[in-house]
C-alpha positions in Angstrom: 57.1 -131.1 -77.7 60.5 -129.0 -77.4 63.5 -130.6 -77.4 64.7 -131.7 -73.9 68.3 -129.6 -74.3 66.0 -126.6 -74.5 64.0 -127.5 -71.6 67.1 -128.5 -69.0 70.2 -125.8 -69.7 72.1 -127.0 -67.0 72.4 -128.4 -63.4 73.1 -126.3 -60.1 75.8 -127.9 -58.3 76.3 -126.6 -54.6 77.1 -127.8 -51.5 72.9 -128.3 -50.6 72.2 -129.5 -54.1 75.0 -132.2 -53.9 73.6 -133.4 -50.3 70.1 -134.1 -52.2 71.3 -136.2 -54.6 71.9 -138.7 -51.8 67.8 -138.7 -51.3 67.5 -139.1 -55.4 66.7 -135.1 -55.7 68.8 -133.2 -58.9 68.4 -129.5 -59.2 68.4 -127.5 -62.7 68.4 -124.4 -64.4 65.4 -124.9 -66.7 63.6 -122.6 -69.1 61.8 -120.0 -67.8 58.0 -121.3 -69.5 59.0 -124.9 -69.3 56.2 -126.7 -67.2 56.6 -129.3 -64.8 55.2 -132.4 -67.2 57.8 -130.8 -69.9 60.6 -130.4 -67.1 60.1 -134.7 -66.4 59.6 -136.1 -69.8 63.1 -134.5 -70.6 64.9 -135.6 -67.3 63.2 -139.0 -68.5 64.6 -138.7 -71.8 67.8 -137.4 -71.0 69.3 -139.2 -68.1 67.1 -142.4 -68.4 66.1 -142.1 -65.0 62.2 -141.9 -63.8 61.4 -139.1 -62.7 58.6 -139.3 -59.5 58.2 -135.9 -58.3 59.0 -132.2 -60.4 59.2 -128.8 -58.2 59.8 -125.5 -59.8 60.2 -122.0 -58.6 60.4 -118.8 -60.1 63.8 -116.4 -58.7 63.1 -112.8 -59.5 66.5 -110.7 -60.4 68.4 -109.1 -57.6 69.3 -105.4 -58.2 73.4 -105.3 -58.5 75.0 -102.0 -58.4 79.1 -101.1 -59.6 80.0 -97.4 -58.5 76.8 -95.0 -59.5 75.4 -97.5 -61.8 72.9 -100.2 -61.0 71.3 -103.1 -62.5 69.5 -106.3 -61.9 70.6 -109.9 -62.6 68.4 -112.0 -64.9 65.3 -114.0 -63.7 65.7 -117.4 -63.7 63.6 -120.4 -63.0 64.7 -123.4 -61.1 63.7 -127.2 -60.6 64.4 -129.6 -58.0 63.5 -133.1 -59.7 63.2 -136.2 -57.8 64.0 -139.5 -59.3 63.0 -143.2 -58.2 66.0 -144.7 -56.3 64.2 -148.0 -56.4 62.8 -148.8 -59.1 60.3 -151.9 -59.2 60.0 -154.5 -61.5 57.4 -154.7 -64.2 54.9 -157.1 -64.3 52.9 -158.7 -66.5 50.6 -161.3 -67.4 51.1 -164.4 -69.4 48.4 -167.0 -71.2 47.3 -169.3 -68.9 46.5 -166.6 -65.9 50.8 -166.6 -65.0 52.2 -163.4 -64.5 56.0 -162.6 -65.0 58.1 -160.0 -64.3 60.9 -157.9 -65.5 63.3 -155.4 -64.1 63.2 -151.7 -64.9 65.9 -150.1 -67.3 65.8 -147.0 -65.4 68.8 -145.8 -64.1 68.9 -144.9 -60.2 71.6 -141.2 -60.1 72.4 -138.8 -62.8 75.8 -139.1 -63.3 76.6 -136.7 -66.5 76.7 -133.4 -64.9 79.4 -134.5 -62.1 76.7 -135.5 -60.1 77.1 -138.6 -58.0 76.6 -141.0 -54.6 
């Protein structure tokens, strides 16, 4: 597996991206082969969060042009990643046919890249 900093390089903060995070969806900069499995297991393993739903999307470079020259911007690839607000408790079963239960660990927000509710 590759190593999650190589997978996530960093977070898009606008004004639409911020509005999402109030319905639990975070949106990165990722590498541009990463798949979507990869792209989870890191948010997992980065932020401590878990991760329900991964949406990617390839942006192609826009040509750019300054005076008679022109160029195009890099290609990118982008992922919105939606993460369990409320997560449920685990349960489990005991001898003697009880169950128990405990809460979940996971965080519910990302809050190291500024992000927040």
């Amino acid at each position: 597996m590759k190593d999650p900093h190589d997978i996530i390089l960093k977070p898009i903060i606008t004004e639409h991206s911020m509005a999402d995070t109030m319905l639990g969806k975070y949106t990165f900069v990722v590498a541009k082969h990463a798949t979507k499995p990869e792209i989870g297991k890191a948010c997992e393993i980065l932020f401590d969060v878990k991760v329900v739903k991964v949406n990617t999307m390839h942006l192609i470079g826009k040509t750019r042009r300054m005076g008679k020259t022109s160029g195009k911007t890099a290609a990118w690839k982008k992922a919105i990643v939606t993460i369990d607000l409320e997560p449920a408790p685990e349960e489990y079963s005991l001898p003697g046919g009880k169950t128990g239960s405990r809460a979940k660990k996971y965080k519910t927000e990302i809050a190291e890249f500024g992000f927040g509710q």
